[in-house]
Gaussian input, Z-matrix of N, CA and C with variables (Angstrom, degrees):
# hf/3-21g

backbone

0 1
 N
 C     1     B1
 C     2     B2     1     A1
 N     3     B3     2     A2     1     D1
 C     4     B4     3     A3     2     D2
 C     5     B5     4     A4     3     D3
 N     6     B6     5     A5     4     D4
 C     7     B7     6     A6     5     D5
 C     8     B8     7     A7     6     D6
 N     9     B9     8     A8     7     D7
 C    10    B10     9     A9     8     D8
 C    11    B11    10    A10     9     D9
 N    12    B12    11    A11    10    D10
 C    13    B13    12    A12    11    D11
 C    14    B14    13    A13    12    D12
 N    15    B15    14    A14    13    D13
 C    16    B16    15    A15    14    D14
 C    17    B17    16    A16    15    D15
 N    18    B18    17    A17    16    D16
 C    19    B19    18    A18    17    D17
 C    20    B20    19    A19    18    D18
 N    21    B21    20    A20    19    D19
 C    22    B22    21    A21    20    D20
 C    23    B23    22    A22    21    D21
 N    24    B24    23    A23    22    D22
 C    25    B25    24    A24    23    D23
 C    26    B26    25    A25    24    D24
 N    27    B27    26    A26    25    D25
 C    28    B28    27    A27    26    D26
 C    29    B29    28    A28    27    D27
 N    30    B30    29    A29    28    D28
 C    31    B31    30    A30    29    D29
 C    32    B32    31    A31    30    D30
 N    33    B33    32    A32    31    D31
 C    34    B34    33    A33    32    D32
 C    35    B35    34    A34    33    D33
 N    36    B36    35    A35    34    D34
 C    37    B37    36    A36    35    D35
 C    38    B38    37    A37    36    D36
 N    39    B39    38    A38    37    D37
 C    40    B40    39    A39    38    D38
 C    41    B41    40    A40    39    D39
 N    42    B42    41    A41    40    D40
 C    43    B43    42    A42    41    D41
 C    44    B44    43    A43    42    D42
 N    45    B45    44    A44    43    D43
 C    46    B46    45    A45    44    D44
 C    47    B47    46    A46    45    D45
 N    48    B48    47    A47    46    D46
 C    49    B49    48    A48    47    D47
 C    50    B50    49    A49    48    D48
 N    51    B51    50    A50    49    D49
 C    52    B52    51    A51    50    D50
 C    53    B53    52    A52    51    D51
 N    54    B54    53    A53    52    D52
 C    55    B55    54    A54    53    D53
 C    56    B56    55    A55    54    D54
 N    57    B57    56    A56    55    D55
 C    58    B58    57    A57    56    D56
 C    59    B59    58    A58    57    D57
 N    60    B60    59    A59    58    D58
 C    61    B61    60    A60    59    D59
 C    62    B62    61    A61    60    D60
 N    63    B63    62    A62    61    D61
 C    64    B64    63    A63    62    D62
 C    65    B65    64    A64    63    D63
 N    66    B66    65    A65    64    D64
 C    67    B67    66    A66    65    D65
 C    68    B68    67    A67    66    D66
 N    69    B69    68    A68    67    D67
 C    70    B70    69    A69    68    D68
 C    71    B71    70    A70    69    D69
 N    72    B72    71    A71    70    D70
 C    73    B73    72    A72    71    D71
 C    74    B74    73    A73    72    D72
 N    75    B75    74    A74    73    D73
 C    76    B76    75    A75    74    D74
 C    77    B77    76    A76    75    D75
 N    78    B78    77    A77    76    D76
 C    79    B79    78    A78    77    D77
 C    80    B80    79    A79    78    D78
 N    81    B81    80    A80    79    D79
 C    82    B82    81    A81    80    D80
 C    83    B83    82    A82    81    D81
 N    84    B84    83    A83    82    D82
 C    85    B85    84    A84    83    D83
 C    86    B86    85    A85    84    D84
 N    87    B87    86    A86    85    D85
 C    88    B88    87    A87    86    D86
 C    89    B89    88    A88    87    D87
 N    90    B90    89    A89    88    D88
 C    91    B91    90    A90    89    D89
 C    92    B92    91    A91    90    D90
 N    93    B93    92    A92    91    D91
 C    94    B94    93    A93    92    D92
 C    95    B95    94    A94    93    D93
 N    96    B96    95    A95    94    D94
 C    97    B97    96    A96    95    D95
 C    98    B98    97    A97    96    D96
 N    99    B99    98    A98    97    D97
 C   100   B100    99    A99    98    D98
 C   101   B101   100   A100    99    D99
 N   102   B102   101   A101   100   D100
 C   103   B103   102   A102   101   D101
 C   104   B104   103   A103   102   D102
 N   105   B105   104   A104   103   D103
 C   106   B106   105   A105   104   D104
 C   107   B107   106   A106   105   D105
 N   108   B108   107   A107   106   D106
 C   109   B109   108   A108   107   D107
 C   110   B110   109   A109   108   D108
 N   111   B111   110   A110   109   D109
 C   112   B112   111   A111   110   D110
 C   113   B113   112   A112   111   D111
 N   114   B114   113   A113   112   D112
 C   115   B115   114   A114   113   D113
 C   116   B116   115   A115   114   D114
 N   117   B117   116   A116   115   D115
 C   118   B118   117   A117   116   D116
 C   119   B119   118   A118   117   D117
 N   120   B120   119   A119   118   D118
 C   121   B121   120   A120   119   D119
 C   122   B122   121   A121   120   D120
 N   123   B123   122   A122   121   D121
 C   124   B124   123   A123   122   D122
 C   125   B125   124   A124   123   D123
 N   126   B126   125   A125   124   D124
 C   127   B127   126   A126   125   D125
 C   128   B128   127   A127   126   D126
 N   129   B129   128   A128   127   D127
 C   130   B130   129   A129   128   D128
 C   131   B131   130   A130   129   D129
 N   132   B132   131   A131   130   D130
 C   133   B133   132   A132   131   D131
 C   134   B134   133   A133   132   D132
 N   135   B135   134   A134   133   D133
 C   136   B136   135   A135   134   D134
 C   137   B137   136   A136   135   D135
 N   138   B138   137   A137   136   D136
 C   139   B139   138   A138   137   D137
 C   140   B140   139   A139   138   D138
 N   141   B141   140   A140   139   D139
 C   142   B142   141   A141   140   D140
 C   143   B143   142   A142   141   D141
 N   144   B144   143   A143   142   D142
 C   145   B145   144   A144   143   D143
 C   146   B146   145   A145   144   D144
 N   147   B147   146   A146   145   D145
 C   148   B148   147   A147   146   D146
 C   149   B149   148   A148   147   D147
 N   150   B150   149   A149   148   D148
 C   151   B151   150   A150   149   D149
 C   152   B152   151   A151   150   D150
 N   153   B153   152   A152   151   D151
 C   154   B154   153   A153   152   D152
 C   155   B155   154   A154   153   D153
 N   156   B156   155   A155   154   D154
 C   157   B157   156   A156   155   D155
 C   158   B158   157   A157   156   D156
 N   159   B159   158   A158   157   D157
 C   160   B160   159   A159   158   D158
 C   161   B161   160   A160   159   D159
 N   162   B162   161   A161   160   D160
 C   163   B163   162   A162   161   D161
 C   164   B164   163   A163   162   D162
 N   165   B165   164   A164   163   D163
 C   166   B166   165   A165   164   D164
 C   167   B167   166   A166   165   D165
 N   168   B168   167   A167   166   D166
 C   169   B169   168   A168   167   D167
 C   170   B170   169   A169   168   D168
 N   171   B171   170   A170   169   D169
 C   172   B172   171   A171   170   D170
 C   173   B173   172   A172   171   D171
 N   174   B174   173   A173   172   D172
 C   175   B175   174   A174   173   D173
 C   176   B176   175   A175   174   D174
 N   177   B177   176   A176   175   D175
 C   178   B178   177   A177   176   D176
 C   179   B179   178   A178   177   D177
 N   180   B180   179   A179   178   D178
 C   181   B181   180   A180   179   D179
 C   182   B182   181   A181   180   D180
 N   183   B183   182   A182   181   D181
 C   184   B184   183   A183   182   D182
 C   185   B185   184   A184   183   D183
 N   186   B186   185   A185   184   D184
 C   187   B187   186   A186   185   D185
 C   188   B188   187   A187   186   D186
 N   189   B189   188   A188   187   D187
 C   190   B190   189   A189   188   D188
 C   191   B191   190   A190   189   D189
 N   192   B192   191   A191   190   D190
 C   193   B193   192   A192   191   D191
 C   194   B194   193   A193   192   D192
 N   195   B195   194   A194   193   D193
 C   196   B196   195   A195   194   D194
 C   197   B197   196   A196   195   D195
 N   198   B198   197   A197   196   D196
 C   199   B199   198   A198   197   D197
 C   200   B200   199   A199   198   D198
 N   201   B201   200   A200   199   D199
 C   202   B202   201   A201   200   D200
 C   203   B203   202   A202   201   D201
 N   204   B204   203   A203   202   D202
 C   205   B205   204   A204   203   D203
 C   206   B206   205   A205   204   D204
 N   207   B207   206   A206   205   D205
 C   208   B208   207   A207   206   D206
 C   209   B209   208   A208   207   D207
 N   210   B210   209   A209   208   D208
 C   211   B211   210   A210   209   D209
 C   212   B212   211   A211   210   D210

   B1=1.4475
   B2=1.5227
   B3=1.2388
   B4=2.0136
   B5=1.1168
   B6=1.4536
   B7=1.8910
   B8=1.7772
   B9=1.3399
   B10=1.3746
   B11=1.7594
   B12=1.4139
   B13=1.2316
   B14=2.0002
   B15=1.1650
   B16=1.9301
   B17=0.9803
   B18=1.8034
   B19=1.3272
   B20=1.9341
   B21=1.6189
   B22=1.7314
   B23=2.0089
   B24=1.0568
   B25=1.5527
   B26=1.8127
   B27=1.4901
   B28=1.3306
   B29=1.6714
   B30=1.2043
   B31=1.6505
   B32=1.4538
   B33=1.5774
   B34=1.8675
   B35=1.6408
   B36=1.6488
   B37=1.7202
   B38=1.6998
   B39=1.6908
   B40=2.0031
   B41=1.1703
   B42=1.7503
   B43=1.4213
   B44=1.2235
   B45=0.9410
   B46=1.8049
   B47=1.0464
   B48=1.4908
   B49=2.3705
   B50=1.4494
   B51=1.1150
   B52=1.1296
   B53=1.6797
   B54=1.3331
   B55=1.4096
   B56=1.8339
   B57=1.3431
   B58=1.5437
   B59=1.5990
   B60=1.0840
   B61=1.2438
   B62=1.3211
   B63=1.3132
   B64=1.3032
   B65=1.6525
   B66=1.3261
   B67=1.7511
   B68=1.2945
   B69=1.7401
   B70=1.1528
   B71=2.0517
   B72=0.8480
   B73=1.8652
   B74=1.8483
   B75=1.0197
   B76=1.6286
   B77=1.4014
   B78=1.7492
   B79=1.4323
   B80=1.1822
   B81=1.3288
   B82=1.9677
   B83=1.6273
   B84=0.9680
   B85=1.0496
   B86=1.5006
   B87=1.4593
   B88=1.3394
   B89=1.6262
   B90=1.4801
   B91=0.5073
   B92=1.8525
   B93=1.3166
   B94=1.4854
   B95=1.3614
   B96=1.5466
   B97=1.1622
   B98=1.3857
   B99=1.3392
   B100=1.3457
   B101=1.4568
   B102=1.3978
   B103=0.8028
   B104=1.6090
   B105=1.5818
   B106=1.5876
   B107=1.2882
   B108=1.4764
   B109=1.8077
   B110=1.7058
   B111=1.3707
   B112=1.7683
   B113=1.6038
   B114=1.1212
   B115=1.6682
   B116=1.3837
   B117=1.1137
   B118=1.5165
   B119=1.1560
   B120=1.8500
   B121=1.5256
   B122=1.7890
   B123=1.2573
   B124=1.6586
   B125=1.3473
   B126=1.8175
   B127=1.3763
   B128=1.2889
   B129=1.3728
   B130=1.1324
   B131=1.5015
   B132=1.5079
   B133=1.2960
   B134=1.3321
   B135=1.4673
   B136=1.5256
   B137=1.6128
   B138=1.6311
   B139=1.6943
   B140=1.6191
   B141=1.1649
   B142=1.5822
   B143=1.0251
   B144=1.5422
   B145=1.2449
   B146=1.7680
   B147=1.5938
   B148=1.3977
   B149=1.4958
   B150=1.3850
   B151=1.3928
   B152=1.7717
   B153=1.7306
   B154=1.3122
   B155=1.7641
   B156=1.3200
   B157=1.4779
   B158=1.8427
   B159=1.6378
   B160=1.5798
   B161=1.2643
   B162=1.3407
   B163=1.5173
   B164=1.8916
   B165=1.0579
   B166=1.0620
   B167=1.7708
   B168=1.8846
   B169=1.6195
   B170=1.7336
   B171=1.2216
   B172=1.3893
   B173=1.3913
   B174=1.8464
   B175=1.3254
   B176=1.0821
   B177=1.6860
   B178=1.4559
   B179=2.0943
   B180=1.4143
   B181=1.5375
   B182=1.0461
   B183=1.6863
   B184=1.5319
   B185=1.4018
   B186=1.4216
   B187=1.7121
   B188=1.3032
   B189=1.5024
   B190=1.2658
   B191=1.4271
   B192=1.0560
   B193=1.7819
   B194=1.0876
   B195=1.6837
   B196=1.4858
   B197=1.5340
   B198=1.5575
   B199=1.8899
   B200=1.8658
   B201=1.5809
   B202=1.1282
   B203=1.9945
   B204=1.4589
   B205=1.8767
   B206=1.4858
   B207=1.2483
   B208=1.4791
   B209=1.4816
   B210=1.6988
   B211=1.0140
   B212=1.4484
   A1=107.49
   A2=106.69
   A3=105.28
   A4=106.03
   A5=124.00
   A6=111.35
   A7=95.60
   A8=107.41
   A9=82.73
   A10=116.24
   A11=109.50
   A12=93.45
   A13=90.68
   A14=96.69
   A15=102.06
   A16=111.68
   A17=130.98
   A18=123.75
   A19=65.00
   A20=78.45
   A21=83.24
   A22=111.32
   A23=105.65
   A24=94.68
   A25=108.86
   A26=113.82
   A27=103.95
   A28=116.07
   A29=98.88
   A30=136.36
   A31=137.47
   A32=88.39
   A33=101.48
   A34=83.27
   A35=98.72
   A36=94.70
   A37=76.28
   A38=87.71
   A39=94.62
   A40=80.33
   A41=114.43
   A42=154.24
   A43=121.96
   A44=131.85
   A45=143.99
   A46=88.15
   A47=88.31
   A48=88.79
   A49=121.22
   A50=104.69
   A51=152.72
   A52=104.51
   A53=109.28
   A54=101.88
   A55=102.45
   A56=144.36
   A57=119.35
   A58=129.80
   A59=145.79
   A60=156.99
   A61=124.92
   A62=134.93
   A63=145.30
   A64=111.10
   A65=128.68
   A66=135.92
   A67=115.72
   A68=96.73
   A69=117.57
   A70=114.82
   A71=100.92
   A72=115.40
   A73=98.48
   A74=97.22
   A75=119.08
   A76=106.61
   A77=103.15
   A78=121.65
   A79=104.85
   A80=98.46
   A81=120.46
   A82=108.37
   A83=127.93
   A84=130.03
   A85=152.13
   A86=154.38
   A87=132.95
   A88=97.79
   A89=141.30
   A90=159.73
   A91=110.80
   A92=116.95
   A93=119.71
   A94=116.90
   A95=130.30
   A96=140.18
   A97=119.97
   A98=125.95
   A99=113.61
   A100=101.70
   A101=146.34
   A102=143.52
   A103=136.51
   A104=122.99
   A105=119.44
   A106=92.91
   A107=109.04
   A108=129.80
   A109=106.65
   A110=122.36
   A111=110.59
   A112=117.73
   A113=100.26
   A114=114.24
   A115=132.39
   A116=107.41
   A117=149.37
   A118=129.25
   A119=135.01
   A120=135.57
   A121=78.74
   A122=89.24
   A123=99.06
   A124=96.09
   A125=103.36
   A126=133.13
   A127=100.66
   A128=117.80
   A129=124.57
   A130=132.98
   A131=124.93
   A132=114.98
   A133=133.56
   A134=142.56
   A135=114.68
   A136=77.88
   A137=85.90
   A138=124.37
   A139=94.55
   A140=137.59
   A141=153.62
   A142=115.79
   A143=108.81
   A144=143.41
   A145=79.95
   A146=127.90
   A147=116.10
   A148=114.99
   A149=125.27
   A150=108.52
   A151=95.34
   A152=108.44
   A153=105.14
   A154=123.50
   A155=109.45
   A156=136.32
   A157=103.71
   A158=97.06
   A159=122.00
   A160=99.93
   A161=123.26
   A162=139.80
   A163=91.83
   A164=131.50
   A165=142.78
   A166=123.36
   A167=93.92
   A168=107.45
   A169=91.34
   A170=111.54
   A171=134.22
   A172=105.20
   A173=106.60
   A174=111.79
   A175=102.69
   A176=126.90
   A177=137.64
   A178=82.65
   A179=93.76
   A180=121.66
   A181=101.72
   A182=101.69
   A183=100.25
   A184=119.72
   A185=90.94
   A186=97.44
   A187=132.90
   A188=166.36
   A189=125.26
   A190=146.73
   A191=112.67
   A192=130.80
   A193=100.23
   A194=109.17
   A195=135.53
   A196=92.67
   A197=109.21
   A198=118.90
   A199=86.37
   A200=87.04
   A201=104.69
   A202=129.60
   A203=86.23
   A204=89.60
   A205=123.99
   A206=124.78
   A207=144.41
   A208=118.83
   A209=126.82
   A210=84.95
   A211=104.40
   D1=80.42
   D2=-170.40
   D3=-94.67
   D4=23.88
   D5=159.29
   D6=-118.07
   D7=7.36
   D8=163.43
   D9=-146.49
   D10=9.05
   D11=158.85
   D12=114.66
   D13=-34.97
   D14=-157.45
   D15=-105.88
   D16=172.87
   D17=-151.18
   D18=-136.63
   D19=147.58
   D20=-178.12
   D21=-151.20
   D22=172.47
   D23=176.66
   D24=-123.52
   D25=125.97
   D26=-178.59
   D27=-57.51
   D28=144.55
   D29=163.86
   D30=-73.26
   D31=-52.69
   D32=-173.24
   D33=-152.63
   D34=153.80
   D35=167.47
   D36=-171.21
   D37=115.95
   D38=172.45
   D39=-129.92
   D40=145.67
   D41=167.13
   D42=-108.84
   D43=145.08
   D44=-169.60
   D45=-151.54
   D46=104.48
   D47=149.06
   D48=-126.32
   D49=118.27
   D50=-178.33
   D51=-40.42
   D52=-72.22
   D53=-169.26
   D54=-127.51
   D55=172.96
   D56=141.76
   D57=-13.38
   D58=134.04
   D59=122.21
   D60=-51.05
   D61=92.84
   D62=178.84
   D63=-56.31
   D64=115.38
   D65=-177.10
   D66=-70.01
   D67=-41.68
   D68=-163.74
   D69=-61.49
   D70=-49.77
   D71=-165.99
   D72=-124.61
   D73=156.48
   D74=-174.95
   D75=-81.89
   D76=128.31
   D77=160.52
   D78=-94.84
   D79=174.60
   D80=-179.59
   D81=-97.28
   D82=110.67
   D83=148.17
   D84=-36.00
   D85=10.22
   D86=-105.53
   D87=-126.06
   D88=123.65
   D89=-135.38
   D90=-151.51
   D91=132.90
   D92=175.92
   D93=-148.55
   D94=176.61
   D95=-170.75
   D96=-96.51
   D97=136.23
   D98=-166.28
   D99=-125.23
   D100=-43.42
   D101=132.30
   D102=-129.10
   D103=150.43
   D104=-178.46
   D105=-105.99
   D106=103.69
   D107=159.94
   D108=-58.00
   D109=-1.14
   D110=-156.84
   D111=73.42
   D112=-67.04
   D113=172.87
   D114=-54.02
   D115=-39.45
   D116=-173.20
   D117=-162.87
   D118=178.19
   D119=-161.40
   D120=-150.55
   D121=146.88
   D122=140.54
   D123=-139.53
   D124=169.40
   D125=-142.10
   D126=-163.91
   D127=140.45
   D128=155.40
   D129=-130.71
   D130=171.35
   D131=177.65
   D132=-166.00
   D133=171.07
   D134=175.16
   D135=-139.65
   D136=178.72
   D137=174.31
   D138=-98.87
   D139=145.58
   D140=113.04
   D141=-91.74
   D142=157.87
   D143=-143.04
   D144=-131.63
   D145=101.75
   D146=178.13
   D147=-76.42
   D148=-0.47
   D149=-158.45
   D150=-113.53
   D151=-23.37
   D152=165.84
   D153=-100.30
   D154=-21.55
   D155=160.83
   D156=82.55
   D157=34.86
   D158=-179.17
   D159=-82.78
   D160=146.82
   D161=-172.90
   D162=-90.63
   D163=97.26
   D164=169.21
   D165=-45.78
   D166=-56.40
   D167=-179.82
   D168=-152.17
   D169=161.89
   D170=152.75
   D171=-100.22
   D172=165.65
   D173=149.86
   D174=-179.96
   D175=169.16
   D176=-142.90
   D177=-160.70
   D178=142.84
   D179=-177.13
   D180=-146.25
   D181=145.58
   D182=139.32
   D183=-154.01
   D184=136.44
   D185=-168.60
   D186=-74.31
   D187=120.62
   D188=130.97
   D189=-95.39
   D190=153.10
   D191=-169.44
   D192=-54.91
   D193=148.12
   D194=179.20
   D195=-99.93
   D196=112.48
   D197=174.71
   D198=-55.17
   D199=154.25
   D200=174.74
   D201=68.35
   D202=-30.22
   D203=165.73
   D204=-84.94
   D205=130.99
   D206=176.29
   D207=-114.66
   D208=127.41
   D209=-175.31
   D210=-111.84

């Protein structure tokens, strides 16, 4: 969990994809924080496609933190 510091276990994780996903060669990943409830985070993120710079998939999470873990 590197926008917030905590080690956590997913909750919810919905995906939308958008177009094919290529197996073969590496997409981009990029992913950010949308809000820290205390309790929980949600997050979101997509796949790119770097060579066409096409949104591949969306997706929306949300995590919560393991009390006591830091990482």
């Amino acid at each position: 969990m590197r926008g917030t510091g905590r080690i956590g276990v997913t909750g919810e994780l919905t995906v939308r994809y958008r177009r094919p996903v290529p197996t073969e060669r590496a997409v981009l990943g990029v992913g950010r924080l949308v809000a820290d409830h205390g309790r929980y985070v949600d997050v979101e993120g997509e796949l790119v496609d770097p060579e066409s710079n096409d949104v591949l998939a969306t997706g929306r999470a949300r995590f919560f933190p393991i009390k006591g873990e830091k990482t």
